[in-house]
C-alpha positions, 0 to 999 in steps of 0.5 A: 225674592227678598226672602230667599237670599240663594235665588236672589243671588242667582237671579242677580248674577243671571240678570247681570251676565244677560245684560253684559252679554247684550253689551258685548254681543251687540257692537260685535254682531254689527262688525261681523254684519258690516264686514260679511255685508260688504263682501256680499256687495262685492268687496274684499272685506277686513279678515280681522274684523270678520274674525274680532266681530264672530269671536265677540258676538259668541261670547255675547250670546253665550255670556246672554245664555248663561245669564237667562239660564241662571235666571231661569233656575233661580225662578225655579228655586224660589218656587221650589220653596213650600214657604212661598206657595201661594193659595186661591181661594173663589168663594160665590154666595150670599152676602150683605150686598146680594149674591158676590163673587169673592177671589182672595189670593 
């Protein structure tokens, strides 16, 4: 993607929101299963961290969702380009060696 500065561009922001919504989304969702776990075995449970815990995971997984997103477009960006389009070509005959098979791509 060197080649096309907008689709880097969107592929490193995408990648960087995907990884810090995996960061911020990850120690939250285990506070939320440890509090739900515990009122599940019987116990009371902390309304603050079942709160803190549900409020950080959406945010990671919104923040995770918006970075594949980006990273999506960008793919589709790059491909969009009729410079980066790539040609295979099978070519099957005779050669010095004998019969070949040749694949360039």
């Amino acid at each position: 993607m060197a080649n096309n500065s907008d689709a880097l561009c969107k592929y490193n922001t995408g990648r960087t929101l995907s990884i810090t919504g995996m960061i911020i989304g990850c120690p939250f969702a285990f506070c939320l299963g440890w509090d739900l776990v515990a009122r599940l075995g019987g116990g009371e449970g902390n309304n603050t961290l079942l709160i803190v815990g549900a409020s950080g995971t959406v945010v990671g997984v919104v923040m995770e969702l918006i970075g594949k997103n980006k990273i999506k477009n960008s793919v589709e960006l790059y491909n969009a380009n009729p410079n980066n389009s790539k040609t295979v070509s099978v070519n099957f005959g005779l050669t010095q060696n004998g019969v070949g098979l040749n694949v360039r791509f």
